[in-house]
C-alpha positions in Angstrom: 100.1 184.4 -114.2 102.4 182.2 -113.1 101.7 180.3 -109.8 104.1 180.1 -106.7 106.1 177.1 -106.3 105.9 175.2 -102.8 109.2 176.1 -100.4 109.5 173.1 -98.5 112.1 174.9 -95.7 109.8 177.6 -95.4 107.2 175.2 -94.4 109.0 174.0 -92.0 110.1 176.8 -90.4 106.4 179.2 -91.2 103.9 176.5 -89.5 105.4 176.0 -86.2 106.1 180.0 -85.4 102.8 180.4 -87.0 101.3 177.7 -85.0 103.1 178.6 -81.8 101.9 182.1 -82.0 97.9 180.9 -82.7 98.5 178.4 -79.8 99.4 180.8 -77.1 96.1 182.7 -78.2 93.5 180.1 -78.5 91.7 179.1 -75.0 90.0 175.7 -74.6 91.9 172.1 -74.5 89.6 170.5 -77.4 90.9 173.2 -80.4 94.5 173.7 -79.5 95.5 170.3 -78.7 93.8 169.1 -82.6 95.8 172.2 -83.5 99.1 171.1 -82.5 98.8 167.9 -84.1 97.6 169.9 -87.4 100.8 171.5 -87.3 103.1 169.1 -86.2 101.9 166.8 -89.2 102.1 169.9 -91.7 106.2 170.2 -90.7 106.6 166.6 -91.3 104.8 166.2 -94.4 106.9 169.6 -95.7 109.6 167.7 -94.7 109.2 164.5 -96.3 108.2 166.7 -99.9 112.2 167.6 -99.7 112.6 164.0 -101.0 111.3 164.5 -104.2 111.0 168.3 -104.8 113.8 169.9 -106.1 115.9 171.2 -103.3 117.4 175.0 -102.4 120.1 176.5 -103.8 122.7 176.5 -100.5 122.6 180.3 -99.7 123.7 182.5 -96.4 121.0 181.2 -94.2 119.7 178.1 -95.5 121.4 174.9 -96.5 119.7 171.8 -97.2 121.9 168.2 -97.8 122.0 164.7 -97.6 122.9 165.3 -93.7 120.3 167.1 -92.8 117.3 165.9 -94.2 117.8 162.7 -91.6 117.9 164.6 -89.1 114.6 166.7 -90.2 112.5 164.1 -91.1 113.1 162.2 -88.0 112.8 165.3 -86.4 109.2 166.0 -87.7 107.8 162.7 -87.5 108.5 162.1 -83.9 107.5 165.9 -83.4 104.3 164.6 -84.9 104.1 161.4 -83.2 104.7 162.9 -79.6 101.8 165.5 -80.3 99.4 162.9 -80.9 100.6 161.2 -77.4 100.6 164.6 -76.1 97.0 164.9 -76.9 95.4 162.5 -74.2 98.3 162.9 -71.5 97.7 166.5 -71.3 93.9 165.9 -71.3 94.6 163.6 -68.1 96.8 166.2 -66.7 93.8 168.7 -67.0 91.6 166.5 -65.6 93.1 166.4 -62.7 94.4 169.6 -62.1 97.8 169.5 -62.6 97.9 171.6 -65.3 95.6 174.8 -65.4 93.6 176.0 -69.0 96.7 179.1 -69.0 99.4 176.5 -68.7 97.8 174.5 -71.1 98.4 177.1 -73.9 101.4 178.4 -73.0 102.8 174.3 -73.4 101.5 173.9 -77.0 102.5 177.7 -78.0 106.6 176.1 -76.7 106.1 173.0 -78.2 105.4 174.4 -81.6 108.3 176.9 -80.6 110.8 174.2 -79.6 109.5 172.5 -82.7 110.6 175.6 -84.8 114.1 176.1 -82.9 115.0 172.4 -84.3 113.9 172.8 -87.2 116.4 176.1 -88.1 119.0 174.8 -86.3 119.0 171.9 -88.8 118.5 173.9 -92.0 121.0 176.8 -91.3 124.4 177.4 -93.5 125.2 179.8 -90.8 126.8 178.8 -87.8 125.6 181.8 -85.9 121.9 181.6 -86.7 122.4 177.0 -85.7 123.8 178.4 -82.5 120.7 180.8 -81.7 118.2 178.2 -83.0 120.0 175.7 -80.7 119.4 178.4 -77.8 115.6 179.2 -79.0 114.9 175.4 -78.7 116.8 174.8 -75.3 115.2 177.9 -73.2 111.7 176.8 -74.4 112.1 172.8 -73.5 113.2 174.9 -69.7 110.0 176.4 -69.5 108.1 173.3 -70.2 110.2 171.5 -67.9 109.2 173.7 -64.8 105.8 173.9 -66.2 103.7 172.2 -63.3 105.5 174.5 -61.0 106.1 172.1 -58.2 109.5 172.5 -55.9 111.1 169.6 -57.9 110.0 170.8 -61.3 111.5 174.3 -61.0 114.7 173.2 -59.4 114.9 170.7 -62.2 114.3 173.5 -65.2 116.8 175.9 -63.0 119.5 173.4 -63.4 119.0 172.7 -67.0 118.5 176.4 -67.6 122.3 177.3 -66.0 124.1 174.1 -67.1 122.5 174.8 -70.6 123.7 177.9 -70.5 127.1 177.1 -69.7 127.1 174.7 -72.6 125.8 177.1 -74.8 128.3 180.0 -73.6 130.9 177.7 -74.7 129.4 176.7 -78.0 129.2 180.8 -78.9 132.9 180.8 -77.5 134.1 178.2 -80.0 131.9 179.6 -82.9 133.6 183.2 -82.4 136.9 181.1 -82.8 135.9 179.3 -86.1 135.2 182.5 -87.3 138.5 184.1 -86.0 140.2 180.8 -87.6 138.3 182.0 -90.8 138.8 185.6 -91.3 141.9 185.9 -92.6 141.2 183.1 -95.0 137.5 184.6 -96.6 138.0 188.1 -95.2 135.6 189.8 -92.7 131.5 189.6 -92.8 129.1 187.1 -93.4 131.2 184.5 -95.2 133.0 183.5 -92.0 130.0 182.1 -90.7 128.6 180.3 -93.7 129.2 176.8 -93.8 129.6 175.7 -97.1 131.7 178.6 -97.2 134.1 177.7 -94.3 134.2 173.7 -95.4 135.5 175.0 -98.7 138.6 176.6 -97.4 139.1 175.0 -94.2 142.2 173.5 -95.1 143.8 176.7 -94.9 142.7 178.0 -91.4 145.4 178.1 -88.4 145.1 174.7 -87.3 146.0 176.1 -84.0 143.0 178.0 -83.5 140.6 175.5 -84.9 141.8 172.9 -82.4 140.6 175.2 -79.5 137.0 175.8 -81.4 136.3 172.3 -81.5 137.6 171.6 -77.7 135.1 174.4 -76.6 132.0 173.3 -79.3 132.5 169.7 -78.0 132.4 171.2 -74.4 129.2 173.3 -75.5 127.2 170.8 -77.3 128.0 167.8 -75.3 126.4 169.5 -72.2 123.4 169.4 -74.8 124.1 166.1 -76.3 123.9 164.5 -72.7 127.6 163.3 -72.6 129.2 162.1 -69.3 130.2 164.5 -66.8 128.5 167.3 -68.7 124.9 165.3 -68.3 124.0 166.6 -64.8 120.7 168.5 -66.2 119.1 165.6 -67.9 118.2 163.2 -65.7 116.1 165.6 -63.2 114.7 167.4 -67.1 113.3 164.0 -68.2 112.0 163.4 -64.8 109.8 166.5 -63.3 108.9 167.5 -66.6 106.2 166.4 -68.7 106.1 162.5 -70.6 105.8 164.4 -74.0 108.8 167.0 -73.2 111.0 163.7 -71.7 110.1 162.2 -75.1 111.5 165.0 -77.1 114.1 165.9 -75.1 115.3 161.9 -75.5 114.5 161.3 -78.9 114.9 164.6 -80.4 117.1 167.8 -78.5 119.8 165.7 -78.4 120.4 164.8 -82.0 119.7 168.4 -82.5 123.3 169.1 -80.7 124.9 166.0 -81.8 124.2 167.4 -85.5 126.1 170.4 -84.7 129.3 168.3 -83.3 128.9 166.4 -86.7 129.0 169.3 -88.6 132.1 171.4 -86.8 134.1 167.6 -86.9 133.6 167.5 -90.9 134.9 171.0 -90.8 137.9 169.7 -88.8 138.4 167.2 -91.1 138.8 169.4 -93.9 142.0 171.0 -92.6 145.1 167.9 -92.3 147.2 170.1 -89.7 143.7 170.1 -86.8 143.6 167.5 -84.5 141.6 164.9 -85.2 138.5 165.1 -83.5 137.7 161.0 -82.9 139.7 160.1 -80.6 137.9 163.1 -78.1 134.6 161.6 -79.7 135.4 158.3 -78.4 136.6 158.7 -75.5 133.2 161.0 -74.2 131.8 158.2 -75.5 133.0 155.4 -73.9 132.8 157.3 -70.4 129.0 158.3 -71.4 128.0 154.4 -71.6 130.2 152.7 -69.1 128.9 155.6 -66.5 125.4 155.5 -67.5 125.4 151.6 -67.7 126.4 151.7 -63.6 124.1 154.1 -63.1 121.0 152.1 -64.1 121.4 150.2 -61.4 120.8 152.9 -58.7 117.9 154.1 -60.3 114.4 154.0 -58.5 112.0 156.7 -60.8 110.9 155.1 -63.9 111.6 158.2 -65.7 115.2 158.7 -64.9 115.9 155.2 -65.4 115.4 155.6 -69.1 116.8 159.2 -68.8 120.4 157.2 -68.1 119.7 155.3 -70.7 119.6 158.1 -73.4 123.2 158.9 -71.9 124.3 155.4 -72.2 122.9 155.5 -76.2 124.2 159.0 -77.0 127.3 157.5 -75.8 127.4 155.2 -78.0 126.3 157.2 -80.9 129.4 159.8 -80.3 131.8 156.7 -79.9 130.6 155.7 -83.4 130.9 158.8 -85.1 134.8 159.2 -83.5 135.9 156.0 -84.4 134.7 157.4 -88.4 134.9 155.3 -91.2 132.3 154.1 -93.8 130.8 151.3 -91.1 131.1 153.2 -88.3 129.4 156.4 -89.3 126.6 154.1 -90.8 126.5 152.3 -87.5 126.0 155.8 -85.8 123.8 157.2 -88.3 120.9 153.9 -88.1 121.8 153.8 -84.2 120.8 157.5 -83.8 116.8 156.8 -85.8 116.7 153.8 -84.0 117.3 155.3 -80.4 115.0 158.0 -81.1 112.2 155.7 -82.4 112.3 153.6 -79.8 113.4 156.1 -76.4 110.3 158.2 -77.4 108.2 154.7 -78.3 109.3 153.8 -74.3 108.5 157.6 -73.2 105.1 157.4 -74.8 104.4 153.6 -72.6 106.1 155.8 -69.4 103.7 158.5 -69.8 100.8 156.6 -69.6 101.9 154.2 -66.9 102.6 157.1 -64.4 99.3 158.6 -65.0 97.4 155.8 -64.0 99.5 154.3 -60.9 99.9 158.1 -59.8 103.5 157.4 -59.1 107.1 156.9 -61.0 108.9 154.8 -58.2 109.9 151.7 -59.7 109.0 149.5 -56.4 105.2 151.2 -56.6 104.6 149.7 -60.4 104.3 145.8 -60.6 102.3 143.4 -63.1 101.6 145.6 -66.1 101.3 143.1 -68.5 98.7 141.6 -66.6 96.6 145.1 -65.4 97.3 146.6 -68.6 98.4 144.7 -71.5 98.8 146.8 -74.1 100.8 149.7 -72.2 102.7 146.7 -70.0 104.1 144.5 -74.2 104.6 147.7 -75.3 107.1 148.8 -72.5 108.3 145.0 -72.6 109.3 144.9 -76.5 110.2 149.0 -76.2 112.8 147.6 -73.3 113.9 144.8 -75.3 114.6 146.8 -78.4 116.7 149.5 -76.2 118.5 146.9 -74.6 119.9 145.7 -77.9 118.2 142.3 -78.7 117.2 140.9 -82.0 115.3 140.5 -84.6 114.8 144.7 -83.2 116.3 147.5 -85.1 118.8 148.5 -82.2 120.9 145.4 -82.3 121.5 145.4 -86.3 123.1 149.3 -85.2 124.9 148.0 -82.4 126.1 144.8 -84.0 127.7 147.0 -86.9 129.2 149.3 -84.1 130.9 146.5 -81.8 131.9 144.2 -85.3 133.7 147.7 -86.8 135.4 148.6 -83.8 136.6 144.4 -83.3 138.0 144.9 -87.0 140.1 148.1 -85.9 140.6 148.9 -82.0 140.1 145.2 -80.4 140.7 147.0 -76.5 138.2 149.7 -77.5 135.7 146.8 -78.6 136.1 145.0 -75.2 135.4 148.4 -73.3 132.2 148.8 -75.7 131.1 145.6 -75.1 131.2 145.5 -71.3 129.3 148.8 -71.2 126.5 147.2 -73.4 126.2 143.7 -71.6 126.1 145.8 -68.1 123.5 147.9 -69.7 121.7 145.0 -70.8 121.2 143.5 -67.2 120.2 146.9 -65.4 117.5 147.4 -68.1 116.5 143.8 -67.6 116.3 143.6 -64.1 114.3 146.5 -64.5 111.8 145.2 -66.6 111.2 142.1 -65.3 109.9 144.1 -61.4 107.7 146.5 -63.6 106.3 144.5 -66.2 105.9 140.7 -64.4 104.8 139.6 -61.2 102.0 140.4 -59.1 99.9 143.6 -59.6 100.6 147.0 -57.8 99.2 150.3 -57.9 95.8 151.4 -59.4 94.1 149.3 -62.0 91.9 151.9 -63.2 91.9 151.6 -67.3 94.3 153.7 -69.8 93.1 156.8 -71.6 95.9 156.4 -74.0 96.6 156.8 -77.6 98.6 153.8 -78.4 98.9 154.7 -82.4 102.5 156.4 -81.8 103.9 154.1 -79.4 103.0 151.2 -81.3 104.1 153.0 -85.1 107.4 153.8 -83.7 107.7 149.8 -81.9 106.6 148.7 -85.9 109.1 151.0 -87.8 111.8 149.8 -85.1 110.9 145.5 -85.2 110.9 146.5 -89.4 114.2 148.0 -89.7 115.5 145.0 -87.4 114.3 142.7 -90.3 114.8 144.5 -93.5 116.1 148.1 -94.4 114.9 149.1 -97.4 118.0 149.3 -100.3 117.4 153.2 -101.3 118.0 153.9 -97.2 121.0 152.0 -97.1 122.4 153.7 -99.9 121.4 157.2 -98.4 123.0 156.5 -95.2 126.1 155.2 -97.5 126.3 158.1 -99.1 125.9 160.2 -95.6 128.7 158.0 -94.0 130.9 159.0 -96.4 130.1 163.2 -96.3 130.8 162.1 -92.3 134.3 161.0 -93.1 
C-alpha cells in the first residue's frame, strides 16, 4: 500500500481555511490564540518544504516558480511572526476591554482567512482565481480594520472597503481585457486565463488591447500596492486598526498586489509591439516616495507615520522593478524582504508602545529608551534600518537601486536620491522626540513578546552584513524571469 506523498501547496492553502473555520468556532482567548500560531507556523513550514520537495507540475489553477516561492515564504514567516506578536497584544486588548471574547474569534477566524487569500493569490496559474484571492484577502483585512468598532475605526475600514473596491473593479476590468487580448490567439475557455499559457503566446496578442489591460491592472493593484494618489485608504487602515493587521497590511498585502503587477508586466514584456510598462512603473514610483517623503513631516500618530513610510518604500520598490534590468530587479527583489522584515519588526515595537502609553500621538511618547529599553532600541535600530543606514539590510537594497539608476538615468537618480535623504530626516527627527529625551506617558512595564520583533531586526542587521551565495543566486535567477 503505497503511502501518500506530502502536497506542499495544499498545505498551504488546507491549514489556514481549516484553521480559520475552527477559529471562528472555538471560545476562550488561551486555545485559539496558541491555535493561530499552530497554524500560522504549519503554512510556513509547508512553505519552506517547497525548497527541497519536488515541486508541482504547473496546471490550470496552481503554478508554483522561482517568483513565487519569495513571495510565499516571506509571506508565511511574517504571517507566523505577527501571530506570535498578535498573541500578547490581543491579550492586552482583552484585558481591557477593547476587544470582546466574540470579537476575539471572529479576528483569528480573518487572520487565518486573510492568511489563506495570500497564499492562493500567490500560487494561482489563473488570473481569475489571483484576482478573487486578492479580493478574499482585501475584504477580510476590512473587517479587521473596523474591528474595535469605534467612529474612526469604521470610517477607516469604509474607506478602504470602497477605494479597494474601486482598485479591484479595475483590476477585473483589465483581466477581462487580457483575456479578450487572448482569445483569438488560444481560442475560448480556460486557457485564456492560465498564465503559463498566456506568457507563451503573448507575443501574438493585439498589442493594442494589452496596452489598455495593463493601464487598468496598474490602476487596480496600485490602489492595493499603496502607490501615490491611489494610497488614500492606507494611512487611516494602518492607523484605527489593530498593530497586528498594520503589520500585515505593511509587510505583507502589499507585496501581495505588487506580485500581480510583476506578473501582468512579464506578460507585457513577452509581446515587442505593448508598451513598455517601466517607464509607468517609475514614474508611480518616483511620485509615491517624493509624496510620502513630504508627508512624514506632517505626521503626529505614530502609526500613520510609518503607514507613509510603506508608501515611500513601495515607491521605491515599483521604481525599481520599472527601471528593469538584472541590478535593478535584484535591487527591488532584496528591497521588497527587507521592507517587509523590518516595517512589520517596527509595527511589532509600535504595537506594544501604544498599549502601554494608551496613546499614538507622537508629542504624548517621549524617553523610551530610558522607560523601556528593550521596546525603545528596538524601535531605534527598526528606524535606523528603514531609514536606509548601514551595516542594515535596507541600505545594501537601496545602494544597488540608487548606483543602477546613476549608471543609466543620472536625472532619475537625482530625483531618487532627494526623496531618500528627505525621507531620511522626517524619520529621524521622528525618532529622536520618541525614543530620547525625557520620559512621557505611563511607565507601567511591557507585556510583550519581543522574539519576532527582535528575529526580524536579526535577519535584517544579517543580510546588511552577508547574504548568503545560494540567495543571491536565487534572486539572480528571479531578476532575470523579471526582465
Amino acid at each position: 500500500m503505497s503511502v501518500p506523498s506530502f502536497d506542499p501547496v495544499a498545505a498551504i492553502l488546507l491549514i489556514p481555511i481549516g484553521a480559520a473555520a475552527l477559529l471562528a468556532a472555538l471560545p476562550g482567548y488561551w486555545l485559539t490564540a496558541r491555535l493561530n500560531v499552530v497554524a500560522s507556523l504549519l503554512t510556513f513550514l509547508s512553505a519552506l518544504s517547497l525548497f527541497v520537495i519536488e515541486r508541482p507540475q504547473p496546471g490550470p489553477y496552481v503554478l508554483v516558480d522561482d517568483l513565487n516561492i519569495v513571495f510565499i515564504v516571506l509571506n508565511t514567516f511574517v504571517g507566523f511572526t505577527a501571530s506570535i506578536f498578535s498573541a500578547s497584544y490581543i491579550a492586552h486588548e482583552l484585558k481591557t476591554g477593547r476587544l470582546t471574547p466574540v470579537y476575539l474569534r471572529f479576528y483569528h477566524a480573518m487572520y487565518q482567512t486573510m492568511m489563506f487569500g495570500m497564499n492562493l493569490a500567490f500560487v494561482s496559474n489563473n488570473i481569475g482565481l489571483m484576482w478573487v484571492a486578492v479580493e478574499i484577502a482585501t475584504l477580510s483585512t476590512v473587517l479587521m480594520v473596523g474591528i474595535y468598532r469605534t467612529h474612526a475605526a469604521l470610517e477607516a475600514a469604509w474607506k478602504y472597503f470602497i477605494l479597494g473596491s474601486v482598485g479591484i473593479a479595475f483590476a477585473l476590468f483589465g483581466t477581462i481585457l487580457v483575456y479578450m487580448a487572448a482569445r483569438p490567439v488560444v481560442g475560448e475557455g480556460q486557457d485564456g486565463m492560465i498564465w503559463t499559457v498566456l506568457v507563451e503566446h503573448a507575443g501574438n496578442f493585439d498589442p493594442a488591447l494589452l496596452n489598455v489591460a495593463f493601464v487598468f491592472l496598474f490602476l487596480g493593484y496600485g490602489t492595493k500596492v499603496g502607490l501615490a494618489p491611489l494610497h488614500a485608504w492606507l494611512p487611516d487602515a494602518h492607523a484605527e486598526g489593530p498593530t497586528p493587521i498594520s503589520a500585515v497590511l505593511s509587510g505583507l498585502l502589499l507585496n501581495v498586489a505588487l506580485y500581480a503587477l510583476l506578473r501582468f508586466k512579464i506578460l507585457l514584456a513577452a509581446n515587442p509591439a505593448a508598451i513598455a510598462p517601466g517607464p509607468l512603473m517609475v514614474t508611480m514610483g518616483l511620485v509615491s516616495l517624493v509624496f510620502a517623503a513630504f508627508m512624514l513631516y506632517r505626521r503626529r500618530d505614530i502609526k500613520r507615520l510609518f503607514a507613509y513610510s510603506s508608501i515611500e518604500h513601495m515607491g521605491i520598490i515599483v521604481f525599481a522593478f520599472g527601471m528593469g534590468g538584472p541590478l535593478a530587479n535584484f535591487a527591488g527583489l532584496l528591497h521588497m524582504v527587507m521592507h517587509s522584515l523590518t516595517k512589520s519588526a517596527i509595527f511589532y515595537s509600535v504595537g506594544h508602545i501604544s498599549q502601554i502609553k494608551g496613546t499614538q500621538k507622537i508629542a504624548s511618547i517621549r524617553g523610551l529608551t530610558v522607560t523601556h529599553p528593550a521596546l525603545g532600541w528596538g524601535l531605534v535600530v527598526g528606524v535606523v534600518a528603514i531609514a536606509g543606514l548601514p551595516p542594515l539590510g535596507i541600505f545594501m537594497s537601496e545602494f544597488l537601486v540608487v548606483s543602477s539608476t546613476f549608471a543609466r538615468q543620472p536625472l532619475l537618480a537625482i530625483v531618487l536620491v532627494f526623496g531618500l535623504l528627505l525621507a531620511f530626516g522626517a524619520l529621524m527627527l521622528r525618532l529622536t522626540s520618541v525614543a530620547f529625551g525625557d520620559p512621557r506617558g505611563s511607565t507601567a512595564p511591557a507585556e510583550a513578546s519581543y522574539v519576532p520583533m527582535f528575529a526580524h531586526l536579526s535577519l535584517v542587521l544579517i543580510a546588511g552584513i552577508y547574504l548568503p551565495t545560494p540567495l543571491v543566486t536565487w534572486f539572480q535567477h528571479v531578476a532575470h524571469l523579471l526582465g
